[in-house]
C-alpha positions in Angstrom: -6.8 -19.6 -1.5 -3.4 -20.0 -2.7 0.0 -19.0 -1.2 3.6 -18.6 -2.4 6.0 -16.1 -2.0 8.2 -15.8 -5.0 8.2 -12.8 -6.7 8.3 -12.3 -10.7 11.7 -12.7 -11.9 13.4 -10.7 -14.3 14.1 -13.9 -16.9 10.4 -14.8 -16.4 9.4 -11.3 -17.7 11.3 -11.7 -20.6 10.2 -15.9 -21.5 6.3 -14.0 -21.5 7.7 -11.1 -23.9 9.6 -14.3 -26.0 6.0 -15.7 -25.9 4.4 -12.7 -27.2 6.6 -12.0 -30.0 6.6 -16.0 -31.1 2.9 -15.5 -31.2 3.0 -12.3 -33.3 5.6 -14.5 -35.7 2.9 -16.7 -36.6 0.4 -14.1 -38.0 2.8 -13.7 -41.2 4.2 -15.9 -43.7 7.6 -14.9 -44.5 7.5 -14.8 -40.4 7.1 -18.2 -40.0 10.0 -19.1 -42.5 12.3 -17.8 -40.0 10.6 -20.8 -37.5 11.5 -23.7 -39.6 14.0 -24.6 -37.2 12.1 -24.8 -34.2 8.9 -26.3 -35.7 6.3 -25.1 -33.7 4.4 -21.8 -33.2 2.3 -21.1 -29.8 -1.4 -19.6 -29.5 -3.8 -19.6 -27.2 -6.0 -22.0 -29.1 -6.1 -25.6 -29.0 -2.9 -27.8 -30.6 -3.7 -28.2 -34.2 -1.1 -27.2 -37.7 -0.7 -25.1 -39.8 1.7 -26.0 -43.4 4.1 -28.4 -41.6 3.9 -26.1 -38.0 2.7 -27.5 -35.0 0.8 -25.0 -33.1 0.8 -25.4 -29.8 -1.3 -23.8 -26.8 0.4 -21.5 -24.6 -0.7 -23.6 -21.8 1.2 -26.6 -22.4 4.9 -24.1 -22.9 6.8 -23.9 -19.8 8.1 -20.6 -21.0 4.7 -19.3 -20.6 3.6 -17.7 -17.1 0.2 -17.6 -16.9 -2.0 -14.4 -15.0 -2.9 -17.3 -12.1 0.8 -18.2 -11.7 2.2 -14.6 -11.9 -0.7 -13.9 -8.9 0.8 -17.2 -6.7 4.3 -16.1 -6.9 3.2 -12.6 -5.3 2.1 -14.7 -1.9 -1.1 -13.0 -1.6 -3.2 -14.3 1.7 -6.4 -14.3 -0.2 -6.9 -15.2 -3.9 -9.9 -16.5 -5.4 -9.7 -17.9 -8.8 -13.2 -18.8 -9.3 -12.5 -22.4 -10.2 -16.5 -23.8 -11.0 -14.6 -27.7 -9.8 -14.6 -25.9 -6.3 -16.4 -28.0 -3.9 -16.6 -25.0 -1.0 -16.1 -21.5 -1.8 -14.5 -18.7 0.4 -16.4 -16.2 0.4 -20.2 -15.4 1.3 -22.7 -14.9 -1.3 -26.2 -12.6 -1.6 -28.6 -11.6 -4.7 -28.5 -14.5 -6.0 -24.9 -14.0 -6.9 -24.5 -16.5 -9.9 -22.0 -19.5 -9.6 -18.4 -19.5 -11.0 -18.6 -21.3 -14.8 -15.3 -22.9 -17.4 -16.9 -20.8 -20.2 -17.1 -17.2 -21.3 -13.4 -16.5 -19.8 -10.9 -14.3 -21.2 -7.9 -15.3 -20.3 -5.5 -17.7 -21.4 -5.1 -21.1 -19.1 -8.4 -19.6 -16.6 -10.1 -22.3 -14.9 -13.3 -20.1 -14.9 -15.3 -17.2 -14.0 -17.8 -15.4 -11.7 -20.8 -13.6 -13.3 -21.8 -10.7 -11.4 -24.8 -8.1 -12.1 -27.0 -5.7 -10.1 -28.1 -6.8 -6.7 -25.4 -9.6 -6.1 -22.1 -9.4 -4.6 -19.5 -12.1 -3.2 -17.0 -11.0 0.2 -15.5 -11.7 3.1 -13.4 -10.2 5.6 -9.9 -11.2 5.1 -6.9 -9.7 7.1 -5.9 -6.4 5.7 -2.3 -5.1 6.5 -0.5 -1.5 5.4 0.4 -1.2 2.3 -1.7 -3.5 0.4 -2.4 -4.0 -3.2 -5.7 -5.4 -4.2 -5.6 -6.7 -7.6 -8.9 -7.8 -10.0 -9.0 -9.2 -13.3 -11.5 -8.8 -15.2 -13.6 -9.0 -18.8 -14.7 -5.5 -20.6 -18.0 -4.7 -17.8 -21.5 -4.8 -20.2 -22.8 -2.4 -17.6 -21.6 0.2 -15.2 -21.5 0.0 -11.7 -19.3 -0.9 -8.3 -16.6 -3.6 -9.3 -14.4 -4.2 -6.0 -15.1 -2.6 -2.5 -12.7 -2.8 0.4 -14.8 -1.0 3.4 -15.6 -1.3 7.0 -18.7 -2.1 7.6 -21.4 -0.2 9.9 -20.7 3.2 8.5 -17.3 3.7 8.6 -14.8 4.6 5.9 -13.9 3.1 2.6 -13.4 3.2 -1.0 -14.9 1.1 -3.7 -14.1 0.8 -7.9 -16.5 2.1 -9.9 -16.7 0.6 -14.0 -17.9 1.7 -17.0 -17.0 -0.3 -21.0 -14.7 2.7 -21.6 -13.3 3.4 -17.5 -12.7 2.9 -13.8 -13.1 5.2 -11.0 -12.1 5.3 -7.6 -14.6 6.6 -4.7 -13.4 7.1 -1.2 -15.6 7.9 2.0 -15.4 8.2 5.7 -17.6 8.3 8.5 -18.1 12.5 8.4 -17.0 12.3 4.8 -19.4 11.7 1.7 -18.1 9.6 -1.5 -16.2 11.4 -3.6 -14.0 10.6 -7.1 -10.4 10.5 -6.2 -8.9 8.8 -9.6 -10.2 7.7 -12.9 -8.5 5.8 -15.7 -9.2 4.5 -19.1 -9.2 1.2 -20.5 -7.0 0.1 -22.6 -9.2 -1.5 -26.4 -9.4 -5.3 -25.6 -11.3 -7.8 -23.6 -9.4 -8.6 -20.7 -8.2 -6.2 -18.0 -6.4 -5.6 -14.9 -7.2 -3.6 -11.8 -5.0 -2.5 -9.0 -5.7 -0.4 -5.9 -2.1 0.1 -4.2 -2.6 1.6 -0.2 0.4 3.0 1.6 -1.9 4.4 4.7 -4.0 6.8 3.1 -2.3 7.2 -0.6 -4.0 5.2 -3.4 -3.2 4.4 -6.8 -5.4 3.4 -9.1 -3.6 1.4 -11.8 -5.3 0.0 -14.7 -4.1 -1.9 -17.7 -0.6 -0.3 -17.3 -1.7 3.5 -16.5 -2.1 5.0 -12.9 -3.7 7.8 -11.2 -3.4 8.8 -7.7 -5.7 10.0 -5.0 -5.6 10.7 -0.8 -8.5 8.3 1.3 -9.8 10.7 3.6 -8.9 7.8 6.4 -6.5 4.5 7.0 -8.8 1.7 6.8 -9.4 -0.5 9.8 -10.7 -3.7 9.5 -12.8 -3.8 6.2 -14.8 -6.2 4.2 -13.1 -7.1 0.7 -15.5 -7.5 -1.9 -16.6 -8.2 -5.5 -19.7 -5.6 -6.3 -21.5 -3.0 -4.4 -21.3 -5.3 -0.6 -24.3 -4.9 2.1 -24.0 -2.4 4.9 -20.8 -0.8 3.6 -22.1 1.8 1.4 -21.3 5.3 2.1 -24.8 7.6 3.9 -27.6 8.4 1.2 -26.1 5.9 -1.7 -26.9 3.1 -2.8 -24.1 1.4 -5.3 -25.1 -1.0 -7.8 -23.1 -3.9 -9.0 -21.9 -4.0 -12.5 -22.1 -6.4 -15.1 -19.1 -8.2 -15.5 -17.2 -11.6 -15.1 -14.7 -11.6 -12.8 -11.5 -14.5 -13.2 -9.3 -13.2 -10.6 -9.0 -11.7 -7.4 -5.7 -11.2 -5.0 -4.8 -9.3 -2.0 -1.3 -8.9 -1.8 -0.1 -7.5 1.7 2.8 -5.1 -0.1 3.0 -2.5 -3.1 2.9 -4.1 -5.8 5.1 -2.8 -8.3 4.5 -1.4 -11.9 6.8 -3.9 -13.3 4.9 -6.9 -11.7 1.4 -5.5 -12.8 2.8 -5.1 -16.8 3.3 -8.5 -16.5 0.3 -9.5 -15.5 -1.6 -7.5 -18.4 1.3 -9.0 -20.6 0.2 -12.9 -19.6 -4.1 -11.6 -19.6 -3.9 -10.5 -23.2 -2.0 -12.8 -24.3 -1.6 -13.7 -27.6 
């Protein structure tokens, strides 16, 4: 868990956009002519040169914010970051649910991972206030299924993200209501992606790699169970979710809206370079 409460700045918005362009610099020749004077390029590889350059990983630039940092400085009360070095984790575990791992991340400067496939699912029951933003990054899912699910348990209301390669769905459900689509959005081409559900009492937004839809939960949540996959004893009557495969490197609950602005930047620092 990690807590701070400093929100993204204006000037740190545009160091990540001077990031991106210095990156995009290096991919041409006459390009990098116009970087004699500072000598170096950045990239999310490892330091090595290139004719007379020193290119250098984005990690080790202080003008670079990273998708971890950017989720600290939004103060959320729970945020898992799937560190493998961990010697407890927070959260409780069935299926088999694999451990977190250092390799097969997407992002840039990611301490790891968490593999997650049919019949496994990681949760907990964190404290949930109104609005709320929860916020999952993610690699491209290999197969479809439940993603994130923020429900009360014992039958009573809730939503849950649905994936697919190509999009994500959001399904809502209450006690005397059955699940039903309230928003779907595409992916945007690449391998890393981010994931916000924004609640202000029963309005949702589904945002996704810088697009949004919106959609009305039939009920406020309570006291629900926050989730990774299709979570035990919160499934809607007469389904049966499954988990899809995909590796998960960060999850946040942020106890405000997160705004639009905040969640470019994140998909600004996951893609990166």
């Amino acid at each position: 868990m990690r807590t701070s409460s400093t929100e993204l700045s204006r000037p740190a918005w545009w160091r990540l956009l001077a990031t991106l362009g210095i990156a995009a610099l290096a991919l041409g020749g006459a390009a990098a002519a116009r970087l004699e004077s500072t000598g170096a390029l950045y990239t999310a590889e490892a330091s090595t040169t290139i004719t007379g350059f020193q290119v250098q990983s984005l990690c080790d630039w202080d003008g670079y914010e990273s998708v971890q940092d950017l989720l600290e400085e939004l103060g959320p009360p729970l945020h898992w970051g799937f560190d493998p070095d961990e010697e407890t984790v927070p959260w409780t575990a069935v299926g088999g649910a694999a451990a977190a791992e250092s390799t097969g991340t997407p992002l840039v400067c990611d301490d790891g991972v968490l593999p997650l496939s049919a019949d496994q699912s990681v949760w907990s029951t964190p404290p949930v206030s109104d609005p709320v933003t929860a916020i999952l990054v993610l690699g491209t899912p290999t197969v479809a299924g439940t993603a994130l699910t923020l429900a009360e348990p014992a039958g009573g209301g809730g939503f849950d993200v649905r994936v697919t390669a190509t999009d994500v769905s959001l399904h809502a459900w209450d006690t005397s209501v059955p699940s039903a689509a309230l928003a779907t959005v595409a992916f945007e081409p690449g391998t890393a992606h981010v994931i916000a559900v924004v609640l202000d009492g029963t309005a949702a937004t589904l945002w996704v790699d810088g697009s949004s839809n919106v959609g009305t939960l039939p009920a406020a949540l309570g006291t629900p169970t926050l989730g990774l996959g299709a979570v035990p004893g919160t499934e809607p009557d007469g389904e049966t979710p499954t988990t899809a495969s995909f590796a998960a490197t960060e999850l946040a609950l942020v106890p405000a809206v997160v705004p639009d602005a905040t969640l470019d930047a994140l998909v600004a620092a996951a893609t990166a370079p």
